[in-house]
Kinemage of the C-alpha trace (Angstrom):
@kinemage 1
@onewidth
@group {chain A} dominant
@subgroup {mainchain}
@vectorlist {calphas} color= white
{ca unk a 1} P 122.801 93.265 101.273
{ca unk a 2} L 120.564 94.645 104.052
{ca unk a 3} L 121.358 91.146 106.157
{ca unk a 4} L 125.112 91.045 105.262
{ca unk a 5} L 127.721 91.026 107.905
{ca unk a 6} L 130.479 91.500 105.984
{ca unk a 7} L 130.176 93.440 102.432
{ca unk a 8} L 133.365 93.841 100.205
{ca unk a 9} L 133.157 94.994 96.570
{ca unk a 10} L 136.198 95.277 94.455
{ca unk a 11} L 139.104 95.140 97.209
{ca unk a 12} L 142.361 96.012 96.242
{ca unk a 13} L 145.568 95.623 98.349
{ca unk a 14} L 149.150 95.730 96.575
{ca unk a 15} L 152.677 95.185 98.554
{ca unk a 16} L 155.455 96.961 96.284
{ca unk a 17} L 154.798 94.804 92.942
{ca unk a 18} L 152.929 92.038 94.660
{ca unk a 19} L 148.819 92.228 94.020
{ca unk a 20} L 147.497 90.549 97.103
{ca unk a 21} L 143.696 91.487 96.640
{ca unk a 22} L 142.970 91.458 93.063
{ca unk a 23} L 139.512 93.428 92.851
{ca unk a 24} L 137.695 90.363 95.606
{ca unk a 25} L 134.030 90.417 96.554
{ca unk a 26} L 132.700 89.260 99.216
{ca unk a 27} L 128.971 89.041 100.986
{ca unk a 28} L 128.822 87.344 104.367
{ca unk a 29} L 125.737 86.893 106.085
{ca unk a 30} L 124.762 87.962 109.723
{ca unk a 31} L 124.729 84.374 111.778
{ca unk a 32} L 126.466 81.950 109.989
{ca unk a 33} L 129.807 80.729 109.286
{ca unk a 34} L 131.454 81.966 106.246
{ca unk a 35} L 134.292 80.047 105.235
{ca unk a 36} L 137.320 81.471 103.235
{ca unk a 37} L 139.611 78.783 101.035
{ca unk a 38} L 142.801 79.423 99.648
{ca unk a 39} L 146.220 78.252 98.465
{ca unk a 40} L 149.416 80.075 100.352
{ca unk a 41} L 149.709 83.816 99.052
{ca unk a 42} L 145.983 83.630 97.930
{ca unk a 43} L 145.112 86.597 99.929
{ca unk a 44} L 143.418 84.814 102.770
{ca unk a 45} L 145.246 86.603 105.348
{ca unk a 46} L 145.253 89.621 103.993
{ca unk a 47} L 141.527 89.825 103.618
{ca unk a 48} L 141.442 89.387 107.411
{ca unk a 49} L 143.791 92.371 108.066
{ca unk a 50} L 141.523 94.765 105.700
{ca unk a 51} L 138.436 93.553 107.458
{ca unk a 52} L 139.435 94.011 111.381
{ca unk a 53} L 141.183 97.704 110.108
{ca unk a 54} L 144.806 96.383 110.506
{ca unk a 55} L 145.377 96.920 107.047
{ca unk a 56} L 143.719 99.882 104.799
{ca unk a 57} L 142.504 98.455 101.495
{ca unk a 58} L 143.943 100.656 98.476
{ca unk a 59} L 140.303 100.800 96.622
{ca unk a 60} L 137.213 99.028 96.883
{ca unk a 61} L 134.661 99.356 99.964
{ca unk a 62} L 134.703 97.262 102.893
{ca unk a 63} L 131.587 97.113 105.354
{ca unk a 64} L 131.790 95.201 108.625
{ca unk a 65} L 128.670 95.079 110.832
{ca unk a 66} L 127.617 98.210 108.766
{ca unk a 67} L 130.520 100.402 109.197
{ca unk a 68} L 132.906 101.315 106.524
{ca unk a 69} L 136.467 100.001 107.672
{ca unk a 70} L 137.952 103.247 106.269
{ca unk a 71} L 135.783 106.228 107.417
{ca unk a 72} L 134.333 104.190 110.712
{ca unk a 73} L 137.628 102.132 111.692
{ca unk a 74} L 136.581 103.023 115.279
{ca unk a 75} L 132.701 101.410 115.022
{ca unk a 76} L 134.021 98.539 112.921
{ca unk a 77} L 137.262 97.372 115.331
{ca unk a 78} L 134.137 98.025 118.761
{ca unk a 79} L 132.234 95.057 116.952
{ca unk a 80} L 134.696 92.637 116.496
{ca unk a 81} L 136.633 90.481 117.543
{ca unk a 82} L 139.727 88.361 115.934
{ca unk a 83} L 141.755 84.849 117.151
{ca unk a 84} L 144.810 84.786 115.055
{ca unk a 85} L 147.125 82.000 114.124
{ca unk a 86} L 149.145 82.235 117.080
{ca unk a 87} L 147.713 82.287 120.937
{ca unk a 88} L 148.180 86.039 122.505
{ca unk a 89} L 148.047 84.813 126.069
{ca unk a 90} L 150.479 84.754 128.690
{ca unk a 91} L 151.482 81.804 129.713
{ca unk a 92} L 152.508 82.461 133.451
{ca unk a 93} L 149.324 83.751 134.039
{ca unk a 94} L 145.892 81.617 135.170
{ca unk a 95} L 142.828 81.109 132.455
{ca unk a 96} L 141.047 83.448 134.865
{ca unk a 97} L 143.730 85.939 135.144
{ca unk a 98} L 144.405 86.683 131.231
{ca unk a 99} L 140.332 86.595 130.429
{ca unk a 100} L 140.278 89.344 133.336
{ca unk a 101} L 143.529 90.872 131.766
{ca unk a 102} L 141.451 91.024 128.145
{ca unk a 103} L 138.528 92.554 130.327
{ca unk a 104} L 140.948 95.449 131.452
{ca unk a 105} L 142.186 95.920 128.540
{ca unk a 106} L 139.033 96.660 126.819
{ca unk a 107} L 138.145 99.318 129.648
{ca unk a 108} L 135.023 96.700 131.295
{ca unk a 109} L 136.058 97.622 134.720
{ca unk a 110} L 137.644 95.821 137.382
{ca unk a 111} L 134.321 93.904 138.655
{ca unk a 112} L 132.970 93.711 135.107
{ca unk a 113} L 136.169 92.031 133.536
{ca unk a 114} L 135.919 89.128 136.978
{ca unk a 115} L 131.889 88.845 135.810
{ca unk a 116} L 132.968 88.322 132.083
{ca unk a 117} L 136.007 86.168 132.955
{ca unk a 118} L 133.991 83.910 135.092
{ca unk a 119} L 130.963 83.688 131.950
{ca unk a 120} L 133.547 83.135 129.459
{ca unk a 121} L 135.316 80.250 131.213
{ca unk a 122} L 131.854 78.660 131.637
{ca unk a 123} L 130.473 79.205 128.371
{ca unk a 124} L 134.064 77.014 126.882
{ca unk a 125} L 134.204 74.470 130.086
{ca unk a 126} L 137.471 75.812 131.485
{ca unk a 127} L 135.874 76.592 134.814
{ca unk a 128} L 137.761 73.698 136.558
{ca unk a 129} L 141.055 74.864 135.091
{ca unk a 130} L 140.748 78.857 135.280
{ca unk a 131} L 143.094 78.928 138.226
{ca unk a 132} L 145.889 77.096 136.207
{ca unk a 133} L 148.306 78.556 135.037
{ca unk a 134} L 148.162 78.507 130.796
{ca unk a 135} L 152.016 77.321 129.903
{ca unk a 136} L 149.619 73.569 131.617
{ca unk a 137} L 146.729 73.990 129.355
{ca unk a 138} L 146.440 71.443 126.167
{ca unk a 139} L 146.621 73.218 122.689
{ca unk a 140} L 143.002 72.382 122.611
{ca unk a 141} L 142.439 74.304 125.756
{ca unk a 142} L 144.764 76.942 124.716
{ca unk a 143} L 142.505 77.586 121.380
{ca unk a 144} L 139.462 77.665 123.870
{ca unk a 145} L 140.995 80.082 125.813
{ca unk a 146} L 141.817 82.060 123.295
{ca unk a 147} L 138.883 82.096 121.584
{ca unk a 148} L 137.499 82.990 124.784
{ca unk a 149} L 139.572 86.260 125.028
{ca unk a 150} L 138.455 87.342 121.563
{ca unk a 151} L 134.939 87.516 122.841
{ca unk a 152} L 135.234 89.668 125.491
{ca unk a 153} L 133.191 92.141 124.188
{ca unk a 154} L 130.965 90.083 122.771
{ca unk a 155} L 131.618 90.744 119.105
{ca unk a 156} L 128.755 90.677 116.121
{ca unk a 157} L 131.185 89.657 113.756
{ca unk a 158} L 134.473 87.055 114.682
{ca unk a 159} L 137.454 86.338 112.178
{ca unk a 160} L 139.406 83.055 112.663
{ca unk a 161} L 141.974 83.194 110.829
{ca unk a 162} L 143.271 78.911 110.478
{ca unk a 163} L 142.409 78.698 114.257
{ca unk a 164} L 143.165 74.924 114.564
{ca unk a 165} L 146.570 74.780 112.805
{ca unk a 166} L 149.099 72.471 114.904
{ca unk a 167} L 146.239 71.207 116.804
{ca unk a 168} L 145.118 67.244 116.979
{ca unk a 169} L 142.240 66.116 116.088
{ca unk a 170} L 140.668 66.337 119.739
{ca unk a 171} L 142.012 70.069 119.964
{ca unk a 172} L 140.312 70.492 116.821
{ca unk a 173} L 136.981 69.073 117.600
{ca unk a 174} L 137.070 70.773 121.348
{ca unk a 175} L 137.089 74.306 119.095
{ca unk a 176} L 134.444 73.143 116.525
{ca unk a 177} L 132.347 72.726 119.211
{ca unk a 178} L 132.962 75.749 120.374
{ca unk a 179} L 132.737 77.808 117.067
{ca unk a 180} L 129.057 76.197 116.260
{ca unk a 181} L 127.953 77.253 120.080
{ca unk a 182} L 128.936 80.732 119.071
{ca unk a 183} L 127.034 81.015 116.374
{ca unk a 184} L 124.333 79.293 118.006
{ca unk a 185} L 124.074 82.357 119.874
{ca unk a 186} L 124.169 84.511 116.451
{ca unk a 187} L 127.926 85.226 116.478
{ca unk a 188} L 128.449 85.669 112.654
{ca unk a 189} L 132.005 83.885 111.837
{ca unk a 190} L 134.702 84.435 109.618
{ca unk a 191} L 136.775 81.513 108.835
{ca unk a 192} L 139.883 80.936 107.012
{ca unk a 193} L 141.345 77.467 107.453
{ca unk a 194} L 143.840 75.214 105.645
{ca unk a 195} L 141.893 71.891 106.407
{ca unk a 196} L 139.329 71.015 104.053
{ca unk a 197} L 137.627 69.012 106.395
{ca unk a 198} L 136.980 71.977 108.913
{ca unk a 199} L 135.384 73.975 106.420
{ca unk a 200} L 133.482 71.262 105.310
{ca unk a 201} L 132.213 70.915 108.492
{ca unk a 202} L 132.144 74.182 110.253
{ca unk a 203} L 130.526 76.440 107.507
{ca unk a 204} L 127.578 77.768 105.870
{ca unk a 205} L 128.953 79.030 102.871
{ca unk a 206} L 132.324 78.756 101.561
{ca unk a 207} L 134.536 81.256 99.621
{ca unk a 208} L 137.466 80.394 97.265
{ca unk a 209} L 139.992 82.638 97.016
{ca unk a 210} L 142.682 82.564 94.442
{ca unk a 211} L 145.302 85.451 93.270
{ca unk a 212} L 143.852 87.669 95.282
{ca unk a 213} L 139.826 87.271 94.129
{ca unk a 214} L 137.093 84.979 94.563
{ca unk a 215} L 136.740 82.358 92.010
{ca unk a 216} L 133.952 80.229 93.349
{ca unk a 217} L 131.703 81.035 96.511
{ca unk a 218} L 128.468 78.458 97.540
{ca unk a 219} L 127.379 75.732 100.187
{ca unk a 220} L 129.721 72.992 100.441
{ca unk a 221} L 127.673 70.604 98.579
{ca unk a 222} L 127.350 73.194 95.521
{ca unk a 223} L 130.771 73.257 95.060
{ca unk a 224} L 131.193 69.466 94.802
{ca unk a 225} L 128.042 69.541 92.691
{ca unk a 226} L 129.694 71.947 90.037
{ca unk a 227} L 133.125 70.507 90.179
{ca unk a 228} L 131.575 66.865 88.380
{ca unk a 229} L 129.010 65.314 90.544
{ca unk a 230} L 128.776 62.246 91.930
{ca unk a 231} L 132.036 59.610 91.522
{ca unk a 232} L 132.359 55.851 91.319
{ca unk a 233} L 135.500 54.554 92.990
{ca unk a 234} L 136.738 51.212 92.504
{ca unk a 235} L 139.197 49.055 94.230
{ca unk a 236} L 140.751 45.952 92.654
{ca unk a 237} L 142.376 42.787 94.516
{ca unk a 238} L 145.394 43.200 91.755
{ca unk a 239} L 146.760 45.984 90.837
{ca unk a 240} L 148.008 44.639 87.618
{ca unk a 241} L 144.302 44.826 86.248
{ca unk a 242} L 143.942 48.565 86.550
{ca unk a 243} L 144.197 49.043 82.636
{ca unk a 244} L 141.447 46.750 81.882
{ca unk a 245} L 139.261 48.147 84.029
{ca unk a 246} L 140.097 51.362 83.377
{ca unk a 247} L 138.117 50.361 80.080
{ca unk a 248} L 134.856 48.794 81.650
{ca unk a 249} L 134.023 52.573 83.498
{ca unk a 250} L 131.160 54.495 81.968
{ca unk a 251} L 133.411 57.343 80.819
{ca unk a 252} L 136.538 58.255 78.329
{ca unk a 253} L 139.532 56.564 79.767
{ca unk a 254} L 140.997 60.145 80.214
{ca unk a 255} L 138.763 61.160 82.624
{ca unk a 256} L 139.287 58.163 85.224
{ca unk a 257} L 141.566 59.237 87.692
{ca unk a 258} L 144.007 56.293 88.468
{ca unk a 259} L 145.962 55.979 91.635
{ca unk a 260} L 148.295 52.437 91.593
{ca unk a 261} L 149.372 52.659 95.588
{ca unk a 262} L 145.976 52.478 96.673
{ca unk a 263} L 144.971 50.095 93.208
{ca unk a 264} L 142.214 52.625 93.017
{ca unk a 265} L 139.929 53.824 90.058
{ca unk a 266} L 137.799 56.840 90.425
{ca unk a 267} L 135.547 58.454 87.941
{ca unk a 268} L 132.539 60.664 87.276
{ca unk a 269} L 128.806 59.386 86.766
{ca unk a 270} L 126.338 60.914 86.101
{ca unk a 271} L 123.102 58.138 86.881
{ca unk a 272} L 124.402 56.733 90.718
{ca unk a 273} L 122.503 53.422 90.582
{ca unk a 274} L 123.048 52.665 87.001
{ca unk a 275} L 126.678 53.368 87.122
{ca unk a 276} L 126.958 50.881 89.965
{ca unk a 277} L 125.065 48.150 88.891
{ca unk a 278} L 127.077 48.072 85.437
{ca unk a 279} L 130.566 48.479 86.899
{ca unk a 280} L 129.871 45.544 88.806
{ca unk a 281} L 128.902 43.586 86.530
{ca unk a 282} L 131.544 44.394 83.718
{ca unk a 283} L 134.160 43.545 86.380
{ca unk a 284} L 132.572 40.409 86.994
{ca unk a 285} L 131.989 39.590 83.358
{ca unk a 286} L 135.634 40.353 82.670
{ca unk a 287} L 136.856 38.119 85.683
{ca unk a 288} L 138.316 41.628 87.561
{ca unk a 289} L 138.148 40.986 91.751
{ca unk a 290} L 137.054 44.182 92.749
{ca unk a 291} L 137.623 44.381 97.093
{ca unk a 292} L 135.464 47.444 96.897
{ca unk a 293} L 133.302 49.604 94.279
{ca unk a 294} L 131.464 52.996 96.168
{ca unk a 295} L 129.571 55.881 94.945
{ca unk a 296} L 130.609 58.670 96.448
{ca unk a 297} L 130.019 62.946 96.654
{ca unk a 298} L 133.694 64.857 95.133
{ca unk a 299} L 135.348 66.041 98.594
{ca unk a 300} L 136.485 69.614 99.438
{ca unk a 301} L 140.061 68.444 98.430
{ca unk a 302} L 138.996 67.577 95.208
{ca unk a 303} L 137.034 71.038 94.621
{ca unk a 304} L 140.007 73.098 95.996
{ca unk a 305} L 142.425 71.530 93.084
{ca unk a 306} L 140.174 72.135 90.388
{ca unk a 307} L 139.540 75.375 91.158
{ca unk a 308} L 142.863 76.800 91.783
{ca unk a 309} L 144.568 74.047 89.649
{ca unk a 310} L 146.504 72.434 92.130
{ca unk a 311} L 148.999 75.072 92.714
{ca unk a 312} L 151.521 74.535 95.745
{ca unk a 313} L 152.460 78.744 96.188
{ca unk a 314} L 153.910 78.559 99.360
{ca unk a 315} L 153.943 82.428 100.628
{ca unk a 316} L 151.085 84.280 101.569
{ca unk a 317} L 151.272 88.130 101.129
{ca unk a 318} L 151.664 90.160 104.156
């Protein structure tokens, strides 16, 4: 793809008699954010490590802004740039001070690496707290920081690898923000993330990954399209009526998902407004109290289970 940013084709990674990358493909485009889905020991992390030449992939090619990561590690690793799951900043230093450190580090020059310090802080509104020292920041402004640092050198291609993990939900909006201002500016992103709801909002395109290969890749909303369409959910007054309404739903009884706690009934439809118009009126017909009946989209959640069948694997390779 003569507009791809990141290009694999049959990756293969094994540790002793693990398979981590199981033959994956992969085609990112230049500006957007790519997101990458997974359950623990998917190969999520792993495909990061291949892709920013930490790691060298046992077969397969790899491309990254063009380069092979094998035979042009050096032109790939000068056009990106990578914020792990952990912060790599020290924290008795100022904002200011590690941005400049980053600078040095990446051989901009003294007066260069103040220039870039001062652009980055401005660019992820930390200018106000640059002189503070970063063991004060928030974990929001940590992230920013952070983020800042791995654009330095103003990457063409940035991996963020579950970049909001332990964060609230204002840390995590304060770095969506600054992830879609990035790419604003044609940054091309990728993401791997254990909340649905980041992906869902953050990117372009989204990648599932399972056993080491891709098993579904499209737009958010063409994954929930292909894993059932639209649902009805219903919510009853008493939960003791969930059986007979289970019946009344314009589907088998085995495929209405049934959830007592919440006296909730959710199923698949296929026509929205007909679907609607008859559940309520079969509930009312049957004398069921119904506090609540929606149409809704399937979420992310919902996607992720079907497609990797709800596993709970719990170590990621490497």
């Amino acid at each position: 793809m003569a507009d791809a940013a990141i290009s694999v084709e049959g990756a293969h990674k094994k540790y002793g008699g693990t398979q981590a990358l199981s033959g994956l493909d992969l085609q990112v485009t230049r500006g957007t954010v790519h997101g990458v889905l997974g359950p623990n020991g998917a190969g999520k992390t792993t495909l990061v490590r291949v892709l920013a030449t930490l790691l060298r992939p046992d077969g397969g090619r790899v491309e990254v802004a063009g380069h092979d990561v094998l035979t042009q590690a050096r032109e790939v690793r000068l056009r990106i740039g990578l914020l792990g799951q952990h912060a790599a900043l020290d924290e008795e230093l100022s904002g200011r001070q590690n941005l400049e450190m980053f600078g040095r580090l990446h051989h901009l020059g003294a007066r260069h690496a103040r220039v870039r310090a001062g652009e980055l802080l401005a660019r992820f509104g930390l200018e106000d707290t640059g002189r503070k020292a970063v063991r004060h920041y928030s974990g929001g402004m940590r992230r920013r920081l952070d983020l800042a640092a791995s654009l330095v050198t103003d990457p063409e291609v940035l991996f963020l690898d579950e970049p909001t993990t332990g964060l609230d939900p204002r840390g995590r909006t304060e770095v969506w923000t600054a992830v879609r201002s990035l790419v604003g500016g044609g940054t091309t992103v990728l993401l791997t993330t254990q909340y649905l709801e980041e992906a869902d909002q953050l990117a372009d395109r989204i990648s599932v990954v399972d056993r080491g290969r891709v098993v579904a890749d499209g737009t958010p909303d063409e994954l929930k399209a292909a894993t059932g369409g639209d649902r009805i959910d219903v919510v009853l007054r008493d939960a003791g009526q969930l059986g007979a309404a289970v019946a009344l739903l314009p589907v088998p009884a085995e495929g209405v998902l049934v959830d007592p706690d919440r006296r909730l009934l959710s199923a698949p439809v296929t026509d929205r407004m007909a679907a609607l118009s008859g559940v309520v009126r079969a509930l009312e017909a049957a004398g069921i109290e119904a506090e609540d009946v929606a149409l809704r989209r399937p979420t992310l959640d919902e996607v992720f289970l079907d497609l990797t069948g709800g596993d709970e694997r719990t170590t990621e390779a490497a």
